[in-house]
N, C-alpha and C positions, 0 to 999 in steps of 0.2 A: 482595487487589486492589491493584494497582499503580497508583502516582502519577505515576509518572513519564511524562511527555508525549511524545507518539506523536511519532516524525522521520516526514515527510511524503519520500515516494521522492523529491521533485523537489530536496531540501535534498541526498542520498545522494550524487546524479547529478553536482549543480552542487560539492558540496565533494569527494567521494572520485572524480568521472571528468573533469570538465569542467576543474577545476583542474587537476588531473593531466597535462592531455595540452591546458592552453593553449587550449582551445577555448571560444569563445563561445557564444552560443546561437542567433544566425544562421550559425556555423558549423559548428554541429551540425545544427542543422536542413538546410543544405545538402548532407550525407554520409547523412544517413539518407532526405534524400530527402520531408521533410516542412515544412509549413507552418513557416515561422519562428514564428509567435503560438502554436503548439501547443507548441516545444519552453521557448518563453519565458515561455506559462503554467504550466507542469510546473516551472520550476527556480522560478519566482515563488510556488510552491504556491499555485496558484489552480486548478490541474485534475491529473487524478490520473495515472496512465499506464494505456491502454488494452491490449487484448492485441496491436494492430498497433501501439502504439509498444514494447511489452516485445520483439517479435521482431526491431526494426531497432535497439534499443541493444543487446539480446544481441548481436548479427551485429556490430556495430560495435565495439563495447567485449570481444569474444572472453568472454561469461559467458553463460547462459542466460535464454532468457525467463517462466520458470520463477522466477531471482531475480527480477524485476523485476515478477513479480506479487506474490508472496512479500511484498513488501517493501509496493506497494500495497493488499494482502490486509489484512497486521498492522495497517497505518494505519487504515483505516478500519473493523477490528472494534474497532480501540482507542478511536477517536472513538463507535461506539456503544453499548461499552459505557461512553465516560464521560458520553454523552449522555442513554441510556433507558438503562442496565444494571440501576441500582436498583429505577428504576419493573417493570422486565421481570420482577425477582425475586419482586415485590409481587404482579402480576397473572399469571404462568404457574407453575401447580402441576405439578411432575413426575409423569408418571406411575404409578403404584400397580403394582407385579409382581405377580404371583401370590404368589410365595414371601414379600414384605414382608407381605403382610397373613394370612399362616397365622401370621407368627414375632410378630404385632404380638397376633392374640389369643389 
């Protein structure tokens, strides 16, 4: 199990695109065509990216929206598994095969 703390996309966006190419967050939200509070909660990681903001940073930033679920995807199975992951292990029994239980008696 991994300790290491999940990068929330909005941290990705504002150091690997926003810095990059000098843009703010009211002037990204003006290119992509969205509310300024939305792109300024995303780099503030206070909200996460939707699949209509993954398809206007793909388009803009030339990558797919594909990475930019990807990327929201990993974040928050990481936050649930380090939220419930234990407890989840405790309370759900994997299923039983056929073949585990002829080779178990």
């Amino acid at each position: 199990m991994s300790t290491q703390t999940p990068v929330h996309p909005g941290a990705i966006l504002r150091t690997q695109f926003m810095v990059r190419h000098n843009l703010s967050a009211s002037a990204l939200a003006i290119r992509l065509h969205v509310p300024a509070p939305r792109v300024n909660d995303i780099v503030r990681e206070r909200r996460g990216i939707s699949p209509d903001s993954a398809l206007r940073l793909a388009r803009f930033f030339r990558t797919t929206a594909q990475y930019w679920m990807d990327l929201q995807t990993a974040y928050d199975l990481s936050l649930a598994q380090t939220q419930a992951g234990e407890q989840i292990i405790r309370e759900v029994l994997p299923v039983v095969i056929d073949n585990e239980e002829k080779a178990v008696a």
